[in-house]
C-alpha positions as CSV (number, residue, x, y, z in Angstrom):
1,X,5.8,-13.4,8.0
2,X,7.7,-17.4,7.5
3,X,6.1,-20.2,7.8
4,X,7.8,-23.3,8.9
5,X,7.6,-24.3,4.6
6,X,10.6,-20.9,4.4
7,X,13.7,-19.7,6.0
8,X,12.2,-17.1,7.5
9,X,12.7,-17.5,11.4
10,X,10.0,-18.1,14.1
11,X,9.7,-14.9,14.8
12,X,8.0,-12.5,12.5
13,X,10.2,-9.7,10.5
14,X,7.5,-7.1,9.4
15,X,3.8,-7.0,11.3
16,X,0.9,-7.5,8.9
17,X,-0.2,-4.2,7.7
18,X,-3.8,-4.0,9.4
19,X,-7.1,-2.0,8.8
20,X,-5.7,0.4,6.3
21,X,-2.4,-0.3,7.0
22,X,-2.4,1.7,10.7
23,X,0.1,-0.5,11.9
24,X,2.8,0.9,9.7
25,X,1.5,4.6,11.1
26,X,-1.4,7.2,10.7
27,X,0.6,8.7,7.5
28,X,0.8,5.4,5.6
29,X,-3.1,5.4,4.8
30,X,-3.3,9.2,4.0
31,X,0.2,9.2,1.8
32,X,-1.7,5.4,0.1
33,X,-4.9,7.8,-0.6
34,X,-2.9,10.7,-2.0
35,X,-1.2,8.5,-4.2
36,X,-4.1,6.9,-5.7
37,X,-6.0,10.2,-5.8
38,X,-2.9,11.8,-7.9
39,X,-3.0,8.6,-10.1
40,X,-6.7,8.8,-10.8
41,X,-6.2,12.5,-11.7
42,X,-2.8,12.1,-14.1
43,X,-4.5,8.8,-15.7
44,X,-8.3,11.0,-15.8
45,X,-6.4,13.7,-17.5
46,X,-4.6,11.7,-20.1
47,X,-8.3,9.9,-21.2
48,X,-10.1,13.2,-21.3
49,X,-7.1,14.5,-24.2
50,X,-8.7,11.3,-26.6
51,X,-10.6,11.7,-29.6
Protein backbone atom coordinates (compact mmCIF):
# COMPACT_ATOMS: atom_id res chain seq x y z
CA UNK A 1 0.00 0.00 0.00
CA UNK A 2 2.94 3.12 -1.30
CA UNK A 3 2.20 6.15 -1.84
CA UNK A 4 4.10 8.19 -4.33
CA UNK A 5 5.94 9.87 -0.68
CA UNK A 6 7.66 5.76 -0.45
CA UNK A 7 9.46 3.24 -2.60
CA UNK A 8 6.81 1.22 -2.66
CA UNK A 9 5.77 0.68 -6.45
CA UNK A 10 2.53 1.78 -8.15
CA UNK A 11 1.10 -1.13 -7.78
CA UNK A 12 -0.10 -2.38 -4.48
CA UNK A 13 1.87 -5.44 -2.58
CA UNK A 14 -0.77 -6.61 0.02
CA UNK A 15 -4.78 -5.72 -0.45
CA UNK A 16 -6.18 -3.77 2.56
CA UNK A 17 -7.59 -6.20 4.90
CA UNK A 18 -11.41 -5.38 4.63
CA UNK A 19 -14.62 -5.94 6.82
CA UNK A 20 -13.06 -8.27 9.36
CA UNK A 21 -10.22 -8.92 7.42
CA UNK A 22 -12.30 -11.38 4.62
CA UNK A 23 -10.05 -10.44 2.11
CA UNK A 24 -7.16 -12.29 3.60
CA UNK A 25 -9.88 -15.47 3.86
CA UNK A 26 -12.95 -16.80 5.91
CA UNK A 27 -10.27 -18.32 8.60
CA UNK A 28 -8.48 -15.09 9.32
CA UNK A 29 -11.54 -13.52 11.32
CA UNK A 30 -12.40 -16.81 13.19
CA UNK A 31 -8.44 -17.69 14.05
CA UNK A 32 -8.39 -13.27 15.07
CA UNK A 33 -11.65 -14.18 17.42
CA UNK A 34 -10.08 -17.30 18.84
CA UNK A 35 -7.09 -15.57 19.67
CA UNK A 36 -8.63 -12.76 21.53
CA UNK A 37 -11.10 -15.11 23.13
CA UNK A 38 -7.94 -17.36 24.50
CA UNK A 39 -6.28 -13.97 25.59
CA UNK A 40 -9.30 -12.74 27.50
CA UNK A 41 -9.58 -16.16 29.16
CA UNK A 42 -5.47 -16.64 30.16
CA UNK A 43 -5.49 -12.75 31.16
CA UNK A 44 -9.30 -13.39 33.13
CA UNK A 45 -7.67 -16.22 34.79
CA UNK A 46 -4.54 -14.59 35.98
CA UNK A 47 -6.84 -11.48 37.68
CA UNK A 48 -9.25 -13.77 39.30
CA UNK A 49 -5.85 -15.57 41.29
CA UNK A 50 -5.43 -11.64 43.02
CA UNK A 51 -6.02 -10.80 46.47
Amino acid sequence: MGTPLTSAPAVALLEPPGFLMLNFGLAAPVVSLTAHITYGAIVGGFTSLGP
